[in-house]
C-alpha positions as CSV (number, residue, x, y, z in Angstrom):
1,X,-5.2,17.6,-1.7
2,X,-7.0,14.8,-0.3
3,X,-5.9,11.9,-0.9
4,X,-9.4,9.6,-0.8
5,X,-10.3,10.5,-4.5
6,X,-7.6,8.4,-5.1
7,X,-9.4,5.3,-3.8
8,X,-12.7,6.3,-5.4
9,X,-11.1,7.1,-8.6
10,X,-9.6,3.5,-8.3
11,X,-13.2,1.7,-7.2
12,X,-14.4,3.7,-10.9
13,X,-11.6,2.3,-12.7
14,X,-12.0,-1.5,-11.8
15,X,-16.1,-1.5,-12.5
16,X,-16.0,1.0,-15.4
17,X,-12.7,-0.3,-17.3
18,X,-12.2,-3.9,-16.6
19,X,-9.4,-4.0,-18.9
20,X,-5.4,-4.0,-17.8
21,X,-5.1,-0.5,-18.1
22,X,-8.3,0.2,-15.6
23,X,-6.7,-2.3,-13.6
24,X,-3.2,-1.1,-13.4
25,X,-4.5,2.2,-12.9
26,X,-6.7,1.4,-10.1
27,X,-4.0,-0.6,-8.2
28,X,-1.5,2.9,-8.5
29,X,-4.3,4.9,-7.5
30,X,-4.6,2.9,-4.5
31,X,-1.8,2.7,-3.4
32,X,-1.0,6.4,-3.6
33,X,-4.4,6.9,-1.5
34,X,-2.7,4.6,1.7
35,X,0.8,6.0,1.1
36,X,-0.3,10.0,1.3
37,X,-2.7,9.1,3.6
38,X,0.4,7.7,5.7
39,X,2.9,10.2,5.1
40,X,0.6,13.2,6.4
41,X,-0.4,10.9,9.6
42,X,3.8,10.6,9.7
43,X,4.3,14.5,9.3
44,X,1.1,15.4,11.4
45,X,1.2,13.1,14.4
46,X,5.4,12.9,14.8
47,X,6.8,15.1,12.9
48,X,7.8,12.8,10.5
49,X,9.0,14.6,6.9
50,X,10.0,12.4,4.4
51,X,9.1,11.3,0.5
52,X,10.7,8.1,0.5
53,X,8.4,5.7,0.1
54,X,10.6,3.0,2.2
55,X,10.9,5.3,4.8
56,X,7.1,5.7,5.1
57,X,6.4,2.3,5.4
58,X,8.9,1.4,7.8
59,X,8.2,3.9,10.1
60,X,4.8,2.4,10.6
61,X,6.3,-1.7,11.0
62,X,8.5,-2.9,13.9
63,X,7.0,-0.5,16.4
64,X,5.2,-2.4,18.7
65,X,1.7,-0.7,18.1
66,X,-0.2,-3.5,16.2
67,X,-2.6,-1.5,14.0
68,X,1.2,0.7,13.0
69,X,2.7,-2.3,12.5
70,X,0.0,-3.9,9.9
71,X,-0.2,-0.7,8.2
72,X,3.8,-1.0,7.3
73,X,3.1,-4.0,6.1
74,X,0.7,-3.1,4.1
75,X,2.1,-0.3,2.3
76,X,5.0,-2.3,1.6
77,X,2.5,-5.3,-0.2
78,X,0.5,-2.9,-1.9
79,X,3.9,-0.6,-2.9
80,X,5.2,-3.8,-4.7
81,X,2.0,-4.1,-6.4
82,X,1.6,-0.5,-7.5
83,X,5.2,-1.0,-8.9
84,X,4.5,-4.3,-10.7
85,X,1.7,-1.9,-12.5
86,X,3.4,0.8,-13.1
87,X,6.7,-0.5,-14.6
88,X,6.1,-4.5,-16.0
89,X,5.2,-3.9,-19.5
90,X,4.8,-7.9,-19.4
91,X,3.7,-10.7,-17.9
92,X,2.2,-8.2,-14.5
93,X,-0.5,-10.3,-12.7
94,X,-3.2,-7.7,-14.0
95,X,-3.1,-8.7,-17.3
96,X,-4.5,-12.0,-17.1
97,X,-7.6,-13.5,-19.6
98,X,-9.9,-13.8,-16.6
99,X,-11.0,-10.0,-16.2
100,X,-14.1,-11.1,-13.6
101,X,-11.1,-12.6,-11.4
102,X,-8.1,-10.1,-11.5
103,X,-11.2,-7.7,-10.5
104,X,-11.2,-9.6,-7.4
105,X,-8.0,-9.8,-6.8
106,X,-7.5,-5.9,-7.3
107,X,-11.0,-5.0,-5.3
108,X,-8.9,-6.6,-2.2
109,X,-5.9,-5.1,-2.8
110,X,-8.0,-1.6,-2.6
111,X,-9.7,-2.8,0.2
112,X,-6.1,-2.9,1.7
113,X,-5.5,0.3,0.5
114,X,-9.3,1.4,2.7
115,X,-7.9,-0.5,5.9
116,X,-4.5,1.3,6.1
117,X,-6.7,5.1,5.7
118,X,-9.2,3.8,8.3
119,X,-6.6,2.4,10.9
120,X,-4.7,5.9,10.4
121,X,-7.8,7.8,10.8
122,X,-8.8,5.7,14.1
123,X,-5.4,6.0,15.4
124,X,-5.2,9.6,14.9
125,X,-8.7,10.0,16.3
126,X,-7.4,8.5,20.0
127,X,-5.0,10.8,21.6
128,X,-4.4,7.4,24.0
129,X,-3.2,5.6,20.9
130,X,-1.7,8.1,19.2
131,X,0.6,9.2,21.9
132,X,1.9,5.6,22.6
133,X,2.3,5.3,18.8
134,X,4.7,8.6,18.4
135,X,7.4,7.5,20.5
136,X,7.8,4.2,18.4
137,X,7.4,6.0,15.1
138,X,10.2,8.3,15.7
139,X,12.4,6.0,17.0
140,X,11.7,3.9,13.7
141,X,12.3,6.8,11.9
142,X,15.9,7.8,13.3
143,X,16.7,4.1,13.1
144,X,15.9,4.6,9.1
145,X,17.6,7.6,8.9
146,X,20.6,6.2,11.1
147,X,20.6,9.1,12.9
Protein backbone atom coordinates (compact mmCIF):
# COMPACT_ATOMS: atom_id res chain seq x y z
CA UNK A 1 0.00 0.00 0.00
CA UNK A 2 0.85 3.43 -0.47
CA UNK A 3 1.32 5.20 2.19
CA UNK A 4 0.08 9.05 0.87
CA UNK A 5 -3.68 8.20 1.53
CA UNK A 6 -2.67 8.45 4.85
CA UNK A 7 -1.87 12.19 4.58
CA UNK A 8 -5.04 12.85 2.50
CA UNK A 9 -7.15 10.87 4.76
CA UNK A 10 -5.60 13.11 7.59
CA UNK A 11 -6.11 16.69 5.54
CA UNK A 12 -10.13 15.14 5.31
CA UNK A 13 -10.21 14.57 8.88
CA UNK A 14 -9.05 18.05 10.16
CA UNK A 15 -11.60 20.17 7.62
CA UNK A 16 -14.42 17.55 7.77
CA UNK A 17 -14.29 16.64 11.65
CA UNK A 18 -12.92 19.52 13.56
CA UNK A 19 -13.62 17.72 16.76
CA UNK A 20 -10.78 15.77 18.99
CA UNK A 21 -11.46 12.63 17.48
CA UNK A 22 -10.83 14.09 13.68
CA UNK A 23 -8.02 15.64 15.19
CA UNK A 24 -6.37 12.78 16.87
CA UNK A 25 -7.02 10.81 14.03
CA UNK A 26 -5.55 13.07 11.62
CA UNK A 27 -2.25 13.51 13.64
CA UNK A 28 -1.89 9.19 13.64
CA UNK A 29 -2.65 9.21 10.16
CA UNK A 30 0.11 11.42 9.59
CA UNK A 31 2.38 10.25 11.17
CA UNK A 32 2.08 6.78 9.80
CA UNK A 33 2.18 8.50 6.18
CA UNK A 34 6.14 9.87 7.09
CA UNK A 35 7.01 6.81 9.05
CA UNK A 36 6.08 4.10 6.06
CA UNK A 37 7.13 6.48 3.78
CA UNK A 38 10.58 6.20 5.72
CA UNK A 39 10.85 2.76 6.50
CA UNK A 40 10.45 1.69 2.59
CA UNK A 41 13.15 4.64 1.60
CA UNK A 42 15.18 2.57 4.65
CA UNK A 43 14.51 -0.98 3.17
CA UNK A 44 14.74 0.31 -0.60
CA UNK A 45 17.70 2.56 -0.75
CA UNK A 46 20.08 0.55 2.18
CA UNK A 47 18.74 -2.31 2.88
CA UNK A 48 17.44 -1.29 5.96
CA UNK A 49 14.57 -3.89 7.50
CA UNK A 50 13.21 -3.00 10.60
CA UNK A 51 9.59 -2.09 12.35
CA UNK A 52 10.89 -0.36 15.20
CA UNK A 53 9.80 2.80 15.04
CA UNK A 54 13.00 4.19 17.01
CA UNK A 55 15.11 2.55 14.78
CA UNK A 56 13.44 4.22 11.74
CA UNK A 57 13.99 7.53 12.97
CA UNK A 58 17.33 7.25 14.04
CA UNK A 59 18.67 5.86 11.09
CA UNK A 60 17.76 9.01 9.31
CA UNK A 61 19.42 11.68 12.42
CA UNK A 62 23.18 11.94 13.21
CA UNK A 63 24.24 11.11 9.65
CA UNK A 64 25.64 13.96 8.34
CA UNK A 65 23.30 14.30 5.31
CA UNK A 66 21.13 17.38 6.29
CA UNK A 67 17.79 16.70 4.61
CA UNK A 68 18.37 12.70 6.53
CA UNK A 69 19.14 14.30 9.41
CA UNK A 70 15.79 16.74 9.67
CA UNK A 71 13.79 13.93 8.60
CA UNK A 72 14.95 11.91 12.03
CA UNK A 73 14.05 14.59 13.68
CA UNK A 74 10.94 14.85 12.45
CA UNK A 75 9.68 11.54 12.77
CA UNK A 76 10.70 11.56 16.25
CA UNK A 77 8.45 15.14 16.91
CA UNK A 78 5.61 13.93 15.07
CA UNK A 79 6.03 9.99 16.68
CA UNK A 80 5.56 11.77 20.20
CA UNK A 81 2.63 13.50 18.85
CA UNK A 82 0.94 10.61 17.15
CA UNK A 83 1.52 8.82 20.64
CA UNK A 84 0.12 11.66 22.72
CA UNK A 85 -3.17 10.95 20.31
CA UNK A 86 -3.36 7.71 20.36
CA UNK A 87 -2.83 6.81 24.10
CA UNK A 88 -3.71 10.20 26.49
CA UNK A 89 -7.33 9.77 27.16
CA UNK A 90 -6.78 13.29 28.99
CA UNK A 91 -5.59 16.36 29.01
CA UNK A 92 -3.77 15.62 24.97
CA UNK A 93 -3.04 19.04 23.35
CA UNK A 94 -5.85 18.19 20.72
CA UNK A 95 -8.56 18.48 22.82
CA UNK A 96 -8.57 22.05 23.58
CA UNK A 97 -11.89 24.61 23.36
CA UNK A 98 -10.34 26.47 20.50
CA UNK A 99 -11.05 23.94 17.49
CA UNK A 100 -10.12 26.89 14.73
CA UNK A 101 -6.59 26.80 16.59
CA UNK A 102 -5.67 23.22 17.38
CA UNK A 103 -6.63 22.95 13.47
CA UNK A 104 -3.56 24.97 12.98
CA UNK A 105 -1.60 23.52 15.05
CA UNK A 106 -2.38 19.90 13.59
CA UNK A 107 -2.40 21.40 9.73
CA UNK A 108 1.53 22.03 10.57
CA UNK A 109 2.17 19.02 12.13
CA UNK A 110 0.81 17.31 8.70
CA UNK A 111 2.69 19.63 6.85
CA UNK A 112 5.72 18.03 8.71
CA UNK A 113 4.44 14.85 8.03
CA UNK A 114 4.39 16.29 3.70
CA UNK A 115 8.17 17.60 4.20
CA UNK A 116 9.66 14.21 5.50
CA UNK A 117 7.65 12.22 2.06
CA UNK A 118 8.99 15.02 -0.17
CA UNK A 119 12.65 15.12 1.18
CA UNK A 120 12.57 11.16 0.85
CA UNK A 121 11.15 11.32 -2.52
CA UNK A 122 13.91 14.09 -3.68
CA UNK A 123 16.55 12.17 -1.95
CA UNK A 124 15.72 8.98 -3.54
CA UNK A 125 15.21 10.76 -6.94
CA UNK A 126 19.21 11.82 -6.92
CA UNK A 127 21.48 8.83 -7.22
CA UNK A 128 24.32 11.66 -6.12
CA UNK A 129 22.40 12.11 -2.86
CA UNK A 130 21.31 8.99 -2.36
CA UNK A 131 24.56 7.22 -2.58
CA UNK A 132 26.30 9.55 -0.06
CA UNK A 133 23.22 9.09 2.13
CA UNK A 134 23.49 5.02 2.26
CA UNK A 135 26.78 4.76 3.76
CA UNK A 136 25.61 7.05 6.82
CA UNK A 137 22.31 5.31 7.08
CA UNK A 138 23.74 1.96 7.55
CA UNK A 139 26.25 2.82 9.68
CA UNK A 140 23.41 4.50 11.97
CA UNK A 141 21.67 1.46 11.65
CA UNK A 142 24.47 -1.07 12.92
CA UNK A 143 25.21 1.55 15.55
CA UNK A 144 21.28 1.01 16.70
CA UNK A 145 21.44 -2.42 16.37
CA UNK A 146 25.00 -2.59 18.09
CA UNK A 147 26.07 -4.69 15.74
Amino acid sequence: MDPAPFLNLADALVRQYPIPAGFRTAVSRAYYAAHLTAREFLFRSAGVVTRDHGIVWGCLHDTGHAGLDEVGRVLKHLHGFRVEADDKLAGCSFDGPNPTEIAAAVQGLLDAARNVIATLAAVRADAGRLARAVPAVRGRHKTLEGT
